[in-house]
N, C-alpha and C positions, 0 to 999 in steps of 0.2 A: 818895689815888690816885697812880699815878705821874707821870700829868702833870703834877698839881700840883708831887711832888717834882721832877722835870724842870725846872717852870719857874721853880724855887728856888734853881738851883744856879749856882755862878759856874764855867762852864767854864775848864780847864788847856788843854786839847786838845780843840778838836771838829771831829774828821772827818765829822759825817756832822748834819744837822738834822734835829728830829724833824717829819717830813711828818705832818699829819692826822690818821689813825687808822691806827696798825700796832702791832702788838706789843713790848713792850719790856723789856729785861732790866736792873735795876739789882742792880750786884753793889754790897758795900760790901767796901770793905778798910782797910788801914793798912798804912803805909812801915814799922812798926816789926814787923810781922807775919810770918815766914816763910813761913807759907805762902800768904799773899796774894800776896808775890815770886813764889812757886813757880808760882801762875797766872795770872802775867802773858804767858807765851808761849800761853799756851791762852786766854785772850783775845783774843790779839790775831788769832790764830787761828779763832775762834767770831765776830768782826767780818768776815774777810774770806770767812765761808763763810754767815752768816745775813745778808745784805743785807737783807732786808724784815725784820728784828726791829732796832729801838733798841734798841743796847747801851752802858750805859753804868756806868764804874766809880767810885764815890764815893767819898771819903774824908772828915773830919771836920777833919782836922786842918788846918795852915795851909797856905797856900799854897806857902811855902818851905820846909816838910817835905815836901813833894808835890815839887814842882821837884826837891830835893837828890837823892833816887830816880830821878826821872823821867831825869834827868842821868847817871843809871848807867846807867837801862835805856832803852835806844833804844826798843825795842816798846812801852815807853809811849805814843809817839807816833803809836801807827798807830791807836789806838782812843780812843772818847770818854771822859776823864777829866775829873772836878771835884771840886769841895770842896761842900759842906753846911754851912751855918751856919746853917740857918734851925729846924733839930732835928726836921725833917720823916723824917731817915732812922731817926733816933735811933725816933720815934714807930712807925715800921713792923718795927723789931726788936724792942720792945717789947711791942707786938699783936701780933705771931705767936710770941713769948716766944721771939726768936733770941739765945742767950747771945754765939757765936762767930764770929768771923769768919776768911776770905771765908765771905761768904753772900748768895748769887745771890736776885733774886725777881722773877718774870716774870712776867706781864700779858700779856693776849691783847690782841687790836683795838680792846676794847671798855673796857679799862683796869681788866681782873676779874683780879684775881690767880690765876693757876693751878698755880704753884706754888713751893715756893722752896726752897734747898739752899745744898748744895756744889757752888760753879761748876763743878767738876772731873770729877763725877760724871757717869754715862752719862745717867740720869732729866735732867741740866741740859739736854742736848746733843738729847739725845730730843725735849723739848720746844720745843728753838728749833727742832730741822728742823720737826716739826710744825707750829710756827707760820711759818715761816719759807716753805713751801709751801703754805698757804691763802690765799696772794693770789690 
């Protein structure tokens, strides 16, 4: 479940707490990734326009490969960033057999995954206004 994976993670950045039940998008990425950089503006973008969806971006690796990025990119710090060491993200790309990353996976109120992608994608963006106006 994602709360679970939520309540695993050692946050870098957190703007925003996860309130009770609402919808939640955990993208995964990596500092060493291009195109995970790439959708970093549009993250931080999709935090300040889906306020009722947890959004929040993961990474695996350590904290000070996280940091040295995060250091370049200011907009890292407008939205929820952590690390995963607990191999709980790993376990969810694995079950929905996601080879590549960024790769968004969103959960509605009820913590039921609805669907999961390319953050970047119109179907990501879709789904958070969706969920993002049934409060």
């Amino acid at each position: 479940s994602a709360v679970n994976i939520i309540k695993g993670l050692q946050f870098i950045t957190e703007v925003k707490k996860l309130e009770g039940k609402q919808p939640m998008m955990v993208e995964c990425f990596a500092t060493w990734c291009p195109p995970c950089r790439k959708a970093i503006p549009h993250l931080a973008k999709m935090h300040e326009e889906y306020k009722n969806v947890f959004i929040v971006s993961v990474s695996t690796e350590t904290e000070k490969e996280v940091n040295n990025l995060k250091a370049n990119m200011p907009l890292m710090s407008k939205y929820n960033l952590a690390l995963d060491a607990t191999g709980n993200l790993d376990k969810l790309m694995e079950e929905n057999e996601v080879g590549g990353i960024p790769h968004a996976f969103i959960f509605n109120a009820e913590d039921k995954l609805v669907w999961h992608g390319h953050p970047m994608s119109g179907e990501c963006s879709e789904w958070l206004k969706k969920l993002n106006e049934a409060k």
